[in-house]
C-alpha positions as CSV (number, residue, x, y, z in Angstrom):
1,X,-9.8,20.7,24.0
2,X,-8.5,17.4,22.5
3,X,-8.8,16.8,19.0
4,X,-8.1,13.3,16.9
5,X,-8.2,12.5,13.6
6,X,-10.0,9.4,12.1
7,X,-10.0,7.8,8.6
8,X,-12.2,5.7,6.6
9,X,-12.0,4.5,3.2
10,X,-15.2,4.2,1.7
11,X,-14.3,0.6,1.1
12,X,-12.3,-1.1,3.3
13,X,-9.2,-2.9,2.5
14,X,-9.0,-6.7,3.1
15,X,-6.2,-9.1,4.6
16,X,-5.6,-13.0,4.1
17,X,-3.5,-15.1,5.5
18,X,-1.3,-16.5,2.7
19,X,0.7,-14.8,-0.3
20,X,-2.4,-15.5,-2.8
21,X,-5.8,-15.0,-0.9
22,X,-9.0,-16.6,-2.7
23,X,-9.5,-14.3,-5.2
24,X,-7.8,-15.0,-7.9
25,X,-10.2,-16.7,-10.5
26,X,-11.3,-13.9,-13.3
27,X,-14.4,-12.1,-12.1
28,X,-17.8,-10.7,-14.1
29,X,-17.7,-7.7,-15.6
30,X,-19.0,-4.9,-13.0
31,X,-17.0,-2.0,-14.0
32,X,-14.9,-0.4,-16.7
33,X,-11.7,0.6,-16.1
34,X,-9.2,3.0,-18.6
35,X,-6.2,5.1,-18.2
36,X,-5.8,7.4,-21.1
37,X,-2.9,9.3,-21.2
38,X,-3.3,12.4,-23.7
39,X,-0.5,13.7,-25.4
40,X,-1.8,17.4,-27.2
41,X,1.3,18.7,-28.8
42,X,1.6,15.1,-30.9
43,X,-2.0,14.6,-31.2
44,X,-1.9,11.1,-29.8
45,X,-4.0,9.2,-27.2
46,X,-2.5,6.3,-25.2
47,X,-5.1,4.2,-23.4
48,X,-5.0,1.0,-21.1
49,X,-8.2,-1.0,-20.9
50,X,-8.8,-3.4,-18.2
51,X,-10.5,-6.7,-19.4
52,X,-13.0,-8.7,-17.1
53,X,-13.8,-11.9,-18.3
54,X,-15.4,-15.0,-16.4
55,X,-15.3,-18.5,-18.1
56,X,-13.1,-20.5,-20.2
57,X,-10.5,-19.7,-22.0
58,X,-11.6,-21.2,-25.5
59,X,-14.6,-18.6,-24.9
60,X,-13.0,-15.3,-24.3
61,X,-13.2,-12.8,-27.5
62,X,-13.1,-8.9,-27.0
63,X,-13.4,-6.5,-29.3
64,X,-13.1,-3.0,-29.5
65,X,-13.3,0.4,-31.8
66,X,-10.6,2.6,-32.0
67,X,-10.5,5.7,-34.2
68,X,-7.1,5.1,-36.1
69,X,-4.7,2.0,-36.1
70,X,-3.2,1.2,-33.1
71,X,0.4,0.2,-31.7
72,X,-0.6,-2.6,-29.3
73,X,1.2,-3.5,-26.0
74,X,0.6,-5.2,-22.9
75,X,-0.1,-4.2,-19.6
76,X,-0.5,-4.6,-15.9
77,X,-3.6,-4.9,-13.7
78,X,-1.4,-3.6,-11.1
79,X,-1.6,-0.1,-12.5
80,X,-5.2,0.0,-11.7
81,X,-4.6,-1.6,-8.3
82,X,-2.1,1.3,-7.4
83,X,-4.2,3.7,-9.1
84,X,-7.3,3.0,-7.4
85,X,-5.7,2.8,-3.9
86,X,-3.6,6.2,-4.2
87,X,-6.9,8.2,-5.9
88,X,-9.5,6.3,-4.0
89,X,-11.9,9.0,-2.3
90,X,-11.2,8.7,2.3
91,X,-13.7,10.7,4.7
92,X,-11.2,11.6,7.9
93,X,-13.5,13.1,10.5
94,X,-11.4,15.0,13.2
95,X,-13.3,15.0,16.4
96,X,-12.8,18.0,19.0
97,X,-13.8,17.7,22.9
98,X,-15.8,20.9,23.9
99,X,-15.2,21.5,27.6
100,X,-13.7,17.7,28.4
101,X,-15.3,14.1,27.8
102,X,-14.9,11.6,30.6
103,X,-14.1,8.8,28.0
104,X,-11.1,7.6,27.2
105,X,-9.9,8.6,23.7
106,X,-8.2,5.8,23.1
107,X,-11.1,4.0,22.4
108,X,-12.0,6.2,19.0
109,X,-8.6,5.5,18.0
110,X,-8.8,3.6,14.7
111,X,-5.7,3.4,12.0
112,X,-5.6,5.0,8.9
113,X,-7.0,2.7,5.8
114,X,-4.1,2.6,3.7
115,X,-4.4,2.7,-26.9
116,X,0.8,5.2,-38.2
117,X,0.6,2.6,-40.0
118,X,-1.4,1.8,-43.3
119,X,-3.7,-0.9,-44.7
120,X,-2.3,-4.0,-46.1
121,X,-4.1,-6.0,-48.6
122,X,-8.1,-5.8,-48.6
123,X,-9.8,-9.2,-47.1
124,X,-12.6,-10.6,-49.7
125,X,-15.8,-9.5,-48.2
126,X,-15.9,-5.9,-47.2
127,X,-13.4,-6.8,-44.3
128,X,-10.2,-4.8,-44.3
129,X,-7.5,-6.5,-42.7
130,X,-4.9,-4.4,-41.1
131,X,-2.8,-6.0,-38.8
132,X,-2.4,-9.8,-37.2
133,X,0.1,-9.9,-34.5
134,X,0.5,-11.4,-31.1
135,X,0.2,-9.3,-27.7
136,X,1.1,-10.5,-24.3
137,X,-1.2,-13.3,-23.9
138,X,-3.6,-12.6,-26.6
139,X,-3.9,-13.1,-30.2
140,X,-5.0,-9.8,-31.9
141,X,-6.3,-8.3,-35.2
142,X,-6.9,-5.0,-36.6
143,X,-9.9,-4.7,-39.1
144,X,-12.5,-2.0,-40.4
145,X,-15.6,-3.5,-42.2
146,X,-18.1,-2.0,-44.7
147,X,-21.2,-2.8,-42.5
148,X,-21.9,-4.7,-39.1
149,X,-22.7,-8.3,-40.6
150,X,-19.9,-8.8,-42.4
151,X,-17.5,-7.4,-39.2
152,X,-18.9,-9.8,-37.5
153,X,-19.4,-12.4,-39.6
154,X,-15.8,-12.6,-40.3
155,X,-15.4,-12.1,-36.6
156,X,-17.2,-15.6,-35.9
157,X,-16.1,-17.6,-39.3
158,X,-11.9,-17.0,-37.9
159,X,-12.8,-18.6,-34.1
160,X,-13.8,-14.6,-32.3
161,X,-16.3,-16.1,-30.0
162,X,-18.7,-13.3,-30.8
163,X,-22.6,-13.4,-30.0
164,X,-24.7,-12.0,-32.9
165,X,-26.3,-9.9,-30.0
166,X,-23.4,-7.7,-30.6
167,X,-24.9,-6.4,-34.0
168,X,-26.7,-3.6,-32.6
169,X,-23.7,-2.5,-30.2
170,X,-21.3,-2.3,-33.2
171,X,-23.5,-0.3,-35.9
172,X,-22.7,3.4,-34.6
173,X,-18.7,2.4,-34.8
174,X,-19.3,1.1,-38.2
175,X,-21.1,3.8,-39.6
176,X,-18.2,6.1,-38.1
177,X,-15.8,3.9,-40.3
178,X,-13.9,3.2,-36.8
179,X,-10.9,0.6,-36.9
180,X,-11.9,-2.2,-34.4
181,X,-9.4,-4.5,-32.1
182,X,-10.3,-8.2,-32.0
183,X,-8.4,-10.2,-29.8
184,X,-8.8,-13.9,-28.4
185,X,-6.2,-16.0,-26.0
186,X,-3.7,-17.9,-27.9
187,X,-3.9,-21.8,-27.4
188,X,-1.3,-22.0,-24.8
189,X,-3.1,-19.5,-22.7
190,X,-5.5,-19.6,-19.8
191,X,-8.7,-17.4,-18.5
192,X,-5.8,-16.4,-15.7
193,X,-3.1,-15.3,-18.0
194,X,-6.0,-12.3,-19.0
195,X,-4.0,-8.8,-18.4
196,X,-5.1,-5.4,-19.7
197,X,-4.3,-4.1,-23.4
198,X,-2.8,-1.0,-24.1
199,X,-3.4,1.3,-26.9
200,X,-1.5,3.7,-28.6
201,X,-3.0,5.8,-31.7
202,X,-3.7,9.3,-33.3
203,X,-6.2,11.1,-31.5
204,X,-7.1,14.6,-30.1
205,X,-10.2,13.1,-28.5
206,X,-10.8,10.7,-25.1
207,X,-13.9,8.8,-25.7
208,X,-14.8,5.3,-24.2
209,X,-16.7,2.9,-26.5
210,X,-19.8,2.5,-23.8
211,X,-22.1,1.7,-26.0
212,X,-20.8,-1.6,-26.8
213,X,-19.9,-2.4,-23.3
214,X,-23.8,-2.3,-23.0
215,X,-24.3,-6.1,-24.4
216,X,-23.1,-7.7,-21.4
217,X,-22.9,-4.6,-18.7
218,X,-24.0,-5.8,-15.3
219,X,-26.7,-3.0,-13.4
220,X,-25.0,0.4,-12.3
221,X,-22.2,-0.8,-13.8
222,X,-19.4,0.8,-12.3
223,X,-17.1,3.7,-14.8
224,X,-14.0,4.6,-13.5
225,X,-11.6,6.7,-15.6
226,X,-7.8,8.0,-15.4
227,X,-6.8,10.7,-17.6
228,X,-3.1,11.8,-17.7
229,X,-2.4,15.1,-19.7
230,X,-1.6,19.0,-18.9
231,X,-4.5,19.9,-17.0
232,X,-7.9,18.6,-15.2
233,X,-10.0,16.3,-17.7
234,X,-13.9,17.3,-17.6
235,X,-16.8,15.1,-19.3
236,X,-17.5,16.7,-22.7
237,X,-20.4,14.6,-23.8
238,X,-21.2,14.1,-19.9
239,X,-22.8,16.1,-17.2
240,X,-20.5,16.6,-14.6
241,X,-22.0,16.3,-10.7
242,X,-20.5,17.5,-7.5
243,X,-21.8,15.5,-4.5
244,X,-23.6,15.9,-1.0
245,X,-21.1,14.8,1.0
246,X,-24.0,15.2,3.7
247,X,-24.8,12.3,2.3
248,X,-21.9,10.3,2.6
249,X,-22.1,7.8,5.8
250,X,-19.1,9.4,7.5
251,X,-19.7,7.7,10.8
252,X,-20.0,4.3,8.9
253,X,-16.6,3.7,7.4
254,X,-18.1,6.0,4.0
255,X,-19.3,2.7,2.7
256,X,-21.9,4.0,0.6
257,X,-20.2,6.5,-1.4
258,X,-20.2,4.7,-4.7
259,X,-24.2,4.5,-4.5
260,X,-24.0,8.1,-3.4
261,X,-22.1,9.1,-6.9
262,X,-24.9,6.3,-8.8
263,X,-27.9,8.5,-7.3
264,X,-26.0,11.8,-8.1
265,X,-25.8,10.5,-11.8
266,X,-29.3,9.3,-11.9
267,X,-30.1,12.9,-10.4
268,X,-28.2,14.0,-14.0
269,X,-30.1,11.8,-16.0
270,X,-28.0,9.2,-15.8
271,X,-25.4,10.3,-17.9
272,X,-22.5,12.1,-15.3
273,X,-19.4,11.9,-13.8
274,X,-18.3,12.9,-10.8
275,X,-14.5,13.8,-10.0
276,X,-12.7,11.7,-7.1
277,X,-9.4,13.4,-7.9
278,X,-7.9,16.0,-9.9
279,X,-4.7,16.9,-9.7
280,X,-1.0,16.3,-9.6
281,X,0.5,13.4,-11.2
282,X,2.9,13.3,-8.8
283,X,0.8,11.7,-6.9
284,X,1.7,8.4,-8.3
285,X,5.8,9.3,-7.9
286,X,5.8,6.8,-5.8
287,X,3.3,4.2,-6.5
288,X,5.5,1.5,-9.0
289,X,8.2,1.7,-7.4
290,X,10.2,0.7,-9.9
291,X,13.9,0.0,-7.9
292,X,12.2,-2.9,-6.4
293,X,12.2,-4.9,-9.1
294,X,15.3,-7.4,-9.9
295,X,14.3,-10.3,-11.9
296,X,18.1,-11.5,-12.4
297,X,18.5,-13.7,-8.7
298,X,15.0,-15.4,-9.8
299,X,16.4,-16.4,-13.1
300,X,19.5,-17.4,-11.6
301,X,17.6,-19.5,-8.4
302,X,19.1,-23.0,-7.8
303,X,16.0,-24.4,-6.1
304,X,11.9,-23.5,-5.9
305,X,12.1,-22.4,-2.3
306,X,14.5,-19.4,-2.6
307,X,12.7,-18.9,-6.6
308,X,9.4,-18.4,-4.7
309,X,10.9,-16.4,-1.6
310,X,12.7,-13.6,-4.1
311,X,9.2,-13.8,-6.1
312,X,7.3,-12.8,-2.9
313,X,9.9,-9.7,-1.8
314,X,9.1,-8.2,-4.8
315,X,5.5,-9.1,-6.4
316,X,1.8,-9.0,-5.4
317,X,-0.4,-11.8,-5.4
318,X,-2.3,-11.5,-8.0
319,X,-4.0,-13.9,-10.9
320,X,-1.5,-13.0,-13.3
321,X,1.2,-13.6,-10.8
322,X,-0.3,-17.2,-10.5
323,X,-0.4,-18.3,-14.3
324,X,3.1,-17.5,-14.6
325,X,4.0,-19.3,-11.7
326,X,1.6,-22.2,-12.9
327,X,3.6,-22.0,-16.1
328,X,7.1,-22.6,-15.4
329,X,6.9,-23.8,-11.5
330,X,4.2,-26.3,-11.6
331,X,2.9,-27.3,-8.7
332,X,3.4,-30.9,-7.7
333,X,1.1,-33.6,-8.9
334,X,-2.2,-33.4,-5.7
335,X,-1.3,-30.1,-4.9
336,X,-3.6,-26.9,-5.2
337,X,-1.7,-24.2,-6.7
338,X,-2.5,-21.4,-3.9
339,X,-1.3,-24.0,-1.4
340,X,2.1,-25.4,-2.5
341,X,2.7,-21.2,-3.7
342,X,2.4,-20.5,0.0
343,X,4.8,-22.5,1.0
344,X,7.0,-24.3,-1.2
345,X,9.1,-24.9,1.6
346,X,6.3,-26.8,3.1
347,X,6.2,-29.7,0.5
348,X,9.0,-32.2,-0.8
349,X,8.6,-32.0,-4.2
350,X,9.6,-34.9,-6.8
351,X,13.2,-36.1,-7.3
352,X,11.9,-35.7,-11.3
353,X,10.5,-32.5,-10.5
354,X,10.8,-29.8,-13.7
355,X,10.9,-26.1,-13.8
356,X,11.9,-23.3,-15.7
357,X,13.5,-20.4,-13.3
358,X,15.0,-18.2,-16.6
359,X,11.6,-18.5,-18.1
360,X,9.9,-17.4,-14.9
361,X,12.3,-14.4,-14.4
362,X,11.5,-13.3,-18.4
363,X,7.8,-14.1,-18.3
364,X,7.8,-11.8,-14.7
365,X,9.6,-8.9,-16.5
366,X,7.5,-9.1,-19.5
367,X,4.0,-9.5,-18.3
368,X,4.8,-7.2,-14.7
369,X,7.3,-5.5,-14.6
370,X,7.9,-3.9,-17.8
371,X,4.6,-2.1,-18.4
372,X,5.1,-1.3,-14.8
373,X,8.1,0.8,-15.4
374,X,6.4,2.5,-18.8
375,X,3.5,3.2,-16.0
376,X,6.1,5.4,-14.0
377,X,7.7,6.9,-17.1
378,X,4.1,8.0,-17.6
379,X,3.2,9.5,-14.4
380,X,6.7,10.9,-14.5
381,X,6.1,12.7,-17.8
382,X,2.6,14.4,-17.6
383,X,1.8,16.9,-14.9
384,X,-2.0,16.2,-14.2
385,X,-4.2,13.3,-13.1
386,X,-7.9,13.2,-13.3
387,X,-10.0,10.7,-11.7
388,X,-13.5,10.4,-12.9
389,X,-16.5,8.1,-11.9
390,X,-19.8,7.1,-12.9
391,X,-22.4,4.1,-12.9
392,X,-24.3,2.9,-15.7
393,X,-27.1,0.5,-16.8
394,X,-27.3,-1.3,-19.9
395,X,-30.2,1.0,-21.1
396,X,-27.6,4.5,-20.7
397,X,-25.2,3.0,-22.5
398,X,-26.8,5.5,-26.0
399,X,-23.9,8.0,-25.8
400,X,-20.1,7.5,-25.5
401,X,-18.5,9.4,-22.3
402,X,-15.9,12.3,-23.7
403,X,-13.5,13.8,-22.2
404,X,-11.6,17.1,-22.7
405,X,-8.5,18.8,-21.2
406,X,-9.8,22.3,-19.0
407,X,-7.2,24.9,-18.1
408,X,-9.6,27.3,-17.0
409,X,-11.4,25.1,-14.0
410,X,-10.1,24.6,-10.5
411,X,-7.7,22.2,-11.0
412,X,-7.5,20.7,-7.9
413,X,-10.1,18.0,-6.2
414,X,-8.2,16.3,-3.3
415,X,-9.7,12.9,-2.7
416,X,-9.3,13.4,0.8
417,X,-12.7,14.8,2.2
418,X,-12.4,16.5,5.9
419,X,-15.2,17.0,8.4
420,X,-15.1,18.0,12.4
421,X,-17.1,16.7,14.8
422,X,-17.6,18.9,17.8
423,X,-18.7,16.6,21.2
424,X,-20.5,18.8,23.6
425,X,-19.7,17.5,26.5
426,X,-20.3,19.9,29.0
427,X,-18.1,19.7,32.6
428,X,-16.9,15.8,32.4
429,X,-20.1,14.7,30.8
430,X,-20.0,11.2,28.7
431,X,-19.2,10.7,25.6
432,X,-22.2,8.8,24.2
433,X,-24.1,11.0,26.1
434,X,-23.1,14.0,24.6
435,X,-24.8,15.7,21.5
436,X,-22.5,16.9,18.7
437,X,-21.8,18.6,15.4
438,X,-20.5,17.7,12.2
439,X,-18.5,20.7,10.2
440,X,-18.3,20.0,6.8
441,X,-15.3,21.6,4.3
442,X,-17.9,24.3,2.6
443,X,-18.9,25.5,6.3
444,X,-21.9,23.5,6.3
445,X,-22.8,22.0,9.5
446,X,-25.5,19.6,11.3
447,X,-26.2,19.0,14.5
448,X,-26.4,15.0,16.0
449,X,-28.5,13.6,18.9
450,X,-25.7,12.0,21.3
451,X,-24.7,8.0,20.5
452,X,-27.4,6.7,23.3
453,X,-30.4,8.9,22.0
454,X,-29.7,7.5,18.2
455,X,-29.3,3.8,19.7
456,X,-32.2,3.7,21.7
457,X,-34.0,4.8,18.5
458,X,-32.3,2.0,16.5
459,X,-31.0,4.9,14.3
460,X,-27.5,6.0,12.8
461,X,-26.0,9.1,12.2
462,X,-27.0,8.1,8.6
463,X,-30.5,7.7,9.6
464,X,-31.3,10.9,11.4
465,X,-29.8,12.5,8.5
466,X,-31.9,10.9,5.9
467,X,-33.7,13.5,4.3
468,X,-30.3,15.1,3.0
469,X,-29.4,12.1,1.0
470,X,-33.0,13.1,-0.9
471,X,-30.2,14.6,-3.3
472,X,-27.3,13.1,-4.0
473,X,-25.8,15.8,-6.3
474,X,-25.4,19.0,-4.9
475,X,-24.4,20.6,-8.2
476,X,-25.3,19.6,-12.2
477,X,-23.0,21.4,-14.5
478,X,-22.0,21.0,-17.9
479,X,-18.6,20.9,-18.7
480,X,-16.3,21.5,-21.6
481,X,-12.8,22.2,-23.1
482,X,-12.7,26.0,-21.9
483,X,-14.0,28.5,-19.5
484,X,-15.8,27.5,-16.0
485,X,-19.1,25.5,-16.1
486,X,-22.2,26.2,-16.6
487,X,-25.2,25.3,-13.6
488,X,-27.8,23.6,-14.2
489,X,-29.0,23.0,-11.0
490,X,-27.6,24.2,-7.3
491,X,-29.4,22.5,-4.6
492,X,-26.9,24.0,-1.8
493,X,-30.0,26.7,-0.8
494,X,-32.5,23.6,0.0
495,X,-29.3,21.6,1.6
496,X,-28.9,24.3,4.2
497,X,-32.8,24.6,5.1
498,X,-32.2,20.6,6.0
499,X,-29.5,21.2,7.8
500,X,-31.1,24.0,9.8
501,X,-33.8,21.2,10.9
502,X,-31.9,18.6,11.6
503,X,-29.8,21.0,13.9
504,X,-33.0,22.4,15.7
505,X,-34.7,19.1,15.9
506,X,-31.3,17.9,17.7
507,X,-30.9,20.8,20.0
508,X,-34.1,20.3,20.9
509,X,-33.7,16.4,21.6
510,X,-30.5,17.7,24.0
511,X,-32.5,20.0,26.0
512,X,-35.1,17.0,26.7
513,X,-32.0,14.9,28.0
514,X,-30.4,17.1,29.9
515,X,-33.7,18.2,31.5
516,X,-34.7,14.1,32.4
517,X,-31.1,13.3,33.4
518,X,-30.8,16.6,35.2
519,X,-27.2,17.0,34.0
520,X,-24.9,19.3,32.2
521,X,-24.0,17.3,29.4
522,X,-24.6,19.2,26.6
523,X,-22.4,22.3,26.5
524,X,-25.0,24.5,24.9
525,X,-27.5,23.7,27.5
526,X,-24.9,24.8,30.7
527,X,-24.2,28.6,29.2
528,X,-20.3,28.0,29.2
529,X,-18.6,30.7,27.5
530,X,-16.1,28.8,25.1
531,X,-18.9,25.9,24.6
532,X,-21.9,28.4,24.1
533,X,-19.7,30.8,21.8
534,X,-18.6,27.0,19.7
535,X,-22.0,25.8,20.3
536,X,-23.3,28.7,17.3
537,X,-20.9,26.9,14.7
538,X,-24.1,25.2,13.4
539,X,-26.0,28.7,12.4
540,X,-22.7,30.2,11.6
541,X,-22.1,27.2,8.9
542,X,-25.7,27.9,7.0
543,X,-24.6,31.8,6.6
544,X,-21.2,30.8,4.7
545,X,-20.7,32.8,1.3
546,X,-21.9,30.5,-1.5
């Protein structure tokens, strides 16, 4: 028997050519991103927002409720960028010959996918000023308001570009006498020099403001949330779902698993969340890697070439990565910034020519490196992670997603997912023409028509195993601060009368190929001891304990 293991991210990482690829103008909103990190024994919620913005920079305003006065710092897209790719749910199918395969393995062979202070003076108006001060690249203010208009009002008479279709959003936060977080770009400041804010303020609750995400939300907008704290983080105000992973495309590269968790939340009502991860923070130990960071040679560079060369040892392409380089290493008069940042070397640049290499070095520790390093400090100081996703349209956005702390639940969800694929092949039979299995973690399994039965139907694994993506959610449960959950639906009975079928539908497909090709391909079909005693794996899998 051989066996080989094969991974695939449910979305694909991409390569470029050059040290910044084409993707480095700000993009539309499409998902919310937050890492909250909950500390219980000071009472005190620290959360990091990412922003999404598309346009000018005269036109960005953002604005935001909080439930007490912040402390306001910078922060790093980068943390989501490491976040997402250490958490990011994989399907690994291992694949086991029964009997022996005539094709070379070889060819299967694929790589693994790698948020106290007091009040000042009271602003004329109903509009309490608390705080004016500048963050990062922004220019902020801390307010609370005796009613929607005049919020906003004074909002859009001090230059917040603020659409009165906001109204609506805001009323619930006012009524709750919330503090809310204004913040524009400062005059020197561009669209790309937009980096997340982070939050820091006295809380014992984890709640995202959804409902005023909903003005300018684009469909099934995408929720994904980080909670660091003592244990597993569980939606409070939420329904939590647990997925068919039968419906996952596991033969496909899992490309659809995001729609899968949008269907399972739609299955919910539209208001769920699904866990990708859950637990150890220690996950991340590694992730910032803090020791590579040295900003010193880059301040003390003599030319732009060897500048640009220690920049690239040490920092990712990114759009904030650009500004700052747009800011104090200008690129020549003609040039396009991507190009002359790919190769310095490649270009003679002006006798006259004028840059800043201390205030690159300062600017790079500042805006990357620093919160960086609080990032690891973090992940190094709280013992659990939680990742949590959801989709929403504009018209869900009626209830802000809680969260809560659960010491009682399982506390680990690995975001690796695992299923085997036995390939009957019979004595030397091929591998395309063989029929198989797929073994799912729970002991669930379903049986395949071989490659060249599905591709002369025009079908995919996916395809023949439509009807079990009829439900996306597996489980509905509601969730809370203690004690397990409570079901309200289990669709595993009605996922195991599918899967007993499929499985008799493809045995039965087999039998008519082996009988018209008059071979032994199948292992089930030649009453081999070892293949006949594997082939009952399928029935076995619909009688495991629930």
């Amino acid at each position: 028997m051989s066996v080989l293991a094969l991974l695939a991210l449910s979305q694909p990482a991409a390569a470029c050519g050059g040290f910044f690829c084409n993707n480095t103008e700000p993009v539309d909103q499409s998902a919310e991103r937050i890492l909250f990190v909950h500390d219980e024994e000071v009472g005190e919620v620290e959360a990091h927002v990412q922003i999404f913005f598309s346009g000018s920079a005269d036109e960005f305003a953002w604005v935001v409720p909080v439930p007490d006065v912040p402390e306001l710092f910078a922060s790093s897209d980068e943390i989501f960028t490491l976040l997402d790719a250490t958490t990011r749910p994989q399907f690994r199918l291992i694949y086991e010959e029964i009997d022996e395969c005539s094709n070379d393995w070889s060819y299967y062979d694929y790589p693994e996918a790698a948020f106290d202070t007091t009040a000042s003076d009271a602003s004329p108006g109903g509009v309490n000023v608390v705080a004016e001060e500048k963050v990062g690249p922004y220019e902020t203010v801390t307010l609370r308001a005796r009613s929607t208009d005049e919020l906003l009002t004074w909002l859009q008479d001090n230059d917040f570009d603020l659409p009165d279709a906001l109204s609506p959003a805001l009323d619930p936060y006012v009524a709750e006498e919330s503090y809310f977080v204004a913040m524009r770009l400062a005059n020197d400041k561009s669209s790309g020099d937009i980096q997340p804010i982070g939050m820091r303020y006295p809380s014992d609750a984890i709640s995202i403001p959804i409902q005023l995400t909903s003005i300018a939300a684009t469909p099934d907008m995408r929720v994904e949330t980080y909670v660091l704290g003592d244990y597993r983080a569980v939606p409070e105000s939420y329904l939590h779902v647990q997925i068919n992973e039968a419906a996952i495309d596991w033969f496909g590269g899992a490309w659809n698993y995001e729609e899968v968790v949008t269907q399972a939340a739609n299955e919910a009502g539209g208001h769920a969340f699904a866990t990708d991860y859950a637990g150890d923070a220690a996950i991340m130990a590694d992730a910032f890697d803090g020791d590579r960071y040295d900003t010193a040679p880059i301040a003390a560079a003599t030319d732009p070439v060897e500048a640009m060369e220690l920049v690239m040892s040490q920092f990712a392409g990114t759009t904030m990565l650009m500004s700052i380089l747009s800011e104090f290493m200008p690129p020549p008069e003609g040039l396009e910034a991507q190009d002359f940042y790919n190769c310095v070397a490649c270009f003679e640049l002006p006798a006259d020519y004028a840059w800043d290499p201390v205030g690159l070095a300062d600017a790079l520790q500042e805006r990357i490196v620093e919160p960086l390093l609080h990032a690891d400090e973090l992940f190094a100081t709280h013992l659990h992670l939680t990742r949590l996703t959801s989709s929403l349209d504009a018209v869900e956005m009626t209830v802000d997603p809680t969260f809560v702390l659960n010491s009682d639940m399982k506390q680990q969800v690995d975001h690796v997912h695992e299923a085997r694929v036995l390939m009957y092949c019979g004595d030397g039979g091929d591998w395309s023409e063989s029929s198989r299995e797929i073994v799912f973690a729970d002991g669930r399994s379903i049986r395949l028509p071989s490659e060249d039965w599905l591709d002369s139907q025009g079908m995919t694994e996916l395809d023949f195993m439509e009807r079990l993506s009829d439900k996306a959610a597996l489980v509905i449960e509601q969730t809370s601060a203690s004690g397990e959950p409570i079901v309200i639906a289990d669709y595993n009975d009605w996922a195991d009368e599918q899967a007993y079928d499929l499985s008799t539908e493809a045995r039965a497909i087999a039998a008519e190929e082996a009988e018209a090709k008059g071979c032994g391909c199948d292992a089930t079909t030649t009453g081999g001891g070892a293949a006949g005693l594997l082939g009952l794996v399928g029935l076995v899998g619909l009688r495991r304990r629930r």
